[in-house]
C-alpha positions as CSV (number, residue, x, y, z in Angstrom):
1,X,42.3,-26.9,-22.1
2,X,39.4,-24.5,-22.9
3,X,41.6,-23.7,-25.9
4,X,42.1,-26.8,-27.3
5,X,38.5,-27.2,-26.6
6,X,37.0,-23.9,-28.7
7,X,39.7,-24.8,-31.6
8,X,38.3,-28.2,-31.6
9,X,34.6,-27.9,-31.8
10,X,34.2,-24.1,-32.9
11,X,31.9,-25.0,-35.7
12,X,29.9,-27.0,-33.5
13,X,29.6,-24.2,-30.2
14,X,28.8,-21.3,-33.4
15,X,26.2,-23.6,-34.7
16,X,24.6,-24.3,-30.9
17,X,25.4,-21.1,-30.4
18,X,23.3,-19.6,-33.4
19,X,20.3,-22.7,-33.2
20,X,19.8,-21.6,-29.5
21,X,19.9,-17.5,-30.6
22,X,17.4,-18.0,-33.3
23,X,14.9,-21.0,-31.0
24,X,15.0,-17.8,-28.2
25,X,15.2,-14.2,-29.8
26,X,14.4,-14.4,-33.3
27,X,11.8,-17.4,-34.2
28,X,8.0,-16.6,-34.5
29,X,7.2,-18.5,-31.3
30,X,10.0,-16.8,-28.9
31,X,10.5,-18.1,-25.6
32,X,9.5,-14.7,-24.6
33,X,6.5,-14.4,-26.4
34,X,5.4,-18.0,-24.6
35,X,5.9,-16.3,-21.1
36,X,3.6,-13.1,-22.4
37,X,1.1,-15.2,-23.7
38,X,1.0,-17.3,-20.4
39,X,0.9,-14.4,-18.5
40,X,-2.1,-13.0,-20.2
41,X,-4.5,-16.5,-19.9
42,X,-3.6,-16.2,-16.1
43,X,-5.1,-12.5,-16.1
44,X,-7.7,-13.9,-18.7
45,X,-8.7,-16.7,-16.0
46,X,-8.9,-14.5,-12.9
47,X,-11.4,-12.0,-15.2
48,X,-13.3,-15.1,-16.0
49,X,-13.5,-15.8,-12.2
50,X,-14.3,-12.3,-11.3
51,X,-17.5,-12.4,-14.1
52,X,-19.0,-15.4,-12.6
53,X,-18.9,-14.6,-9.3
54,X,-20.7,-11.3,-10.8
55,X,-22.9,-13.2,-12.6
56,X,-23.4,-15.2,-9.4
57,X,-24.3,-12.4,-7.5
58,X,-26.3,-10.7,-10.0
59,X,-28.8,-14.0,-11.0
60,X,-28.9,-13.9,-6.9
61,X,-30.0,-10.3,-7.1
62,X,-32.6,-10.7,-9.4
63,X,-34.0,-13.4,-7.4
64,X,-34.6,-11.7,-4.8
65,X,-35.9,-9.2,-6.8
66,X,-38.9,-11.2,-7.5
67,X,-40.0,-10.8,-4.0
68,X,-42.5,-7.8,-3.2
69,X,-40.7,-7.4,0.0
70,X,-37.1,-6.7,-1.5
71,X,-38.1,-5.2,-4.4
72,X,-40.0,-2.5,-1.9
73,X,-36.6,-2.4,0.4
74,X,-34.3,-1.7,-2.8
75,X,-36.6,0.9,-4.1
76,X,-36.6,2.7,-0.7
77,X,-32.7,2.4,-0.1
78,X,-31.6,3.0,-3.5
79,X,-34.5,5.8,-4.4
80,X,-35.3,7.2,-1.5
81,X,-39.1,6.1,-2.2
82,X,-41.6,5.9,0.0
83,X,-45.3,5.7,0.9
84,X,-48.0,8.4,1.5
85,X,-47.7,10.5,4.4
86,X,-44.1,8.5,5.2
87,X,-41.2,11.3,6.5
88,X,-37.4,10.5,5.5
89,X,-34.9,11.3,7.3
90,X,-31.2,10.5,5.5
91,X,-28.3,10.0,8.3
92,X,-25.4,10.4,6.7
């Protein structure tokens, strides 16, 4: 059956054959090439999330950096500054 088959429609299953070789392996736009690209806009999108949520928390840090308060706590914790006749001690 699967003989009478091939000797029927060989030229057809070589030329489906061959279309679906060159659509898949050898075009321009490959199947695999599609897949790689998708793949890299889904690690493009989830850097895009990860800069706004730093942009979000940096535009909240300089907010707060407006205020004397902060601005003296940062300074302190980040620098180690402090006033006149003020001891440290760093607990580690």
């Amino acid at each position: 059956m699967l003989k009478k088959f091939w000797q029927k429609y060989r030229i057809g299953c070589v030329i489906t054959i061959a279309f679906v070789l060159i659509v898949t392996v050898f075009s321009k736009n490959t199947v695999i090439e599609a897949m790689a690209i998708r793949h890299r806009i889904r690690v493009m999108h989830r850097e895009q999330m990860r800069y706004r949520e730093q942009a979000r928390e940096d535009s909240t840090f300089l907010e707060m950096l407006k205020h004397d308060w902060f601005l003296e706590k940062y300074a302190r914790e980040t620098y180690y500054m402090k006033e006149r006749g003020e001891e440290i001690y760093l607990v580690e």
